[in-house]
C-alpha positions in Angstrom: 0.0 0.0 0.0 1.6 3.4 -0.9 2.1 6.4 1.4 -0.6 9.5 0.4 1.1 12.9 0.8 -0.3 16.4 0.1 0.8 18.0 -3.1 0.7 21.4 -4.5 1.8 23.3 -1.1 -0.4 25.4 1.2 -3.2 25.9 -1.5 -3.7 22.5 -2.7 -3.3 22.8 -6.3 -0.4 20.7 -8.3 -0.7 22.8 -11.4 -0.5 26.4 -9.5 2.4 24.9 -7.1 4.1 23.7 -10.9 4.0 26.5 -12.1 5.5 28.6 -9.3 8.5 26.2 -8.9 9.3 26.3 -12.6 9.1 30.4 -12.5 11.8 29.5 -9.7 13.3 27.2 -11.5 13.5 29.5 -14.6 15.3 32.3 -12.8 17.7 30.6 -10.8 18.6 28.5 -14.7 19.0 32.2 -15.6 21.0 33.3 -12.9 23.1 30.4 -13.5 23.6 30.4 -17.4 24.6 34.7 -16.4 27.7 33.3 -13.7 29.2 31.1 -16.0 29.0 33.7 -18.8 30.5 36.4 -17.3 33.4 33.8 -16.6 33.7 33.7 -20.2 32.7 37.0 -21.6 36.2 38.6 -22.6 38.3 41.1 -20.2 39.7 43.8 -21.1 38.3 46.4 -18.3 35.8 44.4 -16.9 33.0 46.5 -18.2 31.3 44.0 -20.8 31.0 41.6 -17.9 29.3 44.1 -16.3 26.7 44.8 -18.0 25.4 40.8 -17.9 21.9 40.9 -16.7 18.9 38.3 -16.4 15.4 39.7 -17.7 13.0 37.3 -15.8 9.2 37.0 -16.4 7.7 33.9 -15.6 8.4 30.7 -17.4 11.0 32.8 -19.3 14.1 34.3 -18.4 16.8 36.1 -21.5 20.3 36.7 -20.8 22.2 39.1 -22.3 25.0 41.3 -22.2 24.8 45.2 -23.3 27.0 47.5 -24.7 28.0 48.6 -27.7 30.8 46.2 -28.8 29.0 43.1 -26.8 27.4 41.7 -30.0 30.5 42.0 -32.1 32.8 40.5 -29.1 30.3 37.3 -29.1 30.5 36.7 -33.1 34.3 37.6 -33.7 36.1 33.6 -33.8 39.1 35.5 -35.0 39.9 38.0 -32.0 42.5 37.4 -29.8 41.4 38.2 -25.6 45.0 37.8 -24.0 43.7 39.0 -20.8 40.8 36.6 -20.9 37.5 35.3 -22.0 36.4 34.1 -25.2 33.7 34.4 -28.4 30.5 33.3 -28.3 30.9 33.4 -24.2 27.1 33.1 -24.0 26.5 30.8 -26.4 28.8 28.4 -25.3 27.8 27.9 -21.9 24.2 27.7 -22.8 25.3 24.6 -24.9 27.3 22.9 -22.7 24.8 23.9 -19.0 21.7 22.2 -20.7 22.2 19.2 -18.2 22.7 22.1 -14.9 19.9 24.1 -16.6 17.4 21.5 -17.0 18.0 19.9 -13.0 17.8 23.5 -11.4 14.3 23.8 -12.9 13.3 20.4 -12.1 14.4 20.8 -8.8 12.8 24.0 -8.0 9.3 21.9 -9.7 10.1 18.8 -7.1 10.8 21.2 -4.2 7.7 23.2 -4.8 5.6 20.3 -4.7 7.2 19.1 -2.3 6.0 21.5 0.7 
């Protein structure tokens, strides 16, 4: 015979209580995929890293750097950063964090249910 437990937190509801831990989930995915671009965003004075930011609205969260050479710094394979960093230091990570992307969501889902 199986154990019963409450889902869906103080109001009951599995869908709402869903929802809200995949907003969490979302913007802590977002927060993440901004740390490990900034480690790769190229340094020269630190300023593009500086202007990294997370734009979160519900289920979706944009990551982006402004500025106006942060486009150009992304796309150029052939520039040189001695002092650090690399191209296409957003797209990169956002590749290669899928799997740490994907388990803070679901976490933040299981946890949410969970209370």
């Amino acid at each position: 015979m199986g154990v019963m437990r409450r889902v869906g937190g103080p109001t009951g509801d599995p869908r709402r209580a869903a929802r809200e831990g995949a907003e969490r989930g979302v913007y802590l995915a977002g927060e993440h995929l901004l740390t490990e671009s900034r480690a790769n965003a190229p340094i020269d004075e630190g300023t593009l890293r500086g202007t990294g930011a997370v734009y979160h609205d519900g289920l979706t969260a944009t990551v982006g750097f402004d500025g106006p050479y942060a486009a150009r710094q992304h796309e150029e394979l052939d520039w040189h950063h001695p002092r650090g960093g690399q191209a296409k230091y957003l797209e990169e990570p956002m590749q290669t964090e899928q799997p740490v992307i994907r388990s803070l969501i679901a976490q933040a889902i299981r946890s949410r249910l969970a209370q």
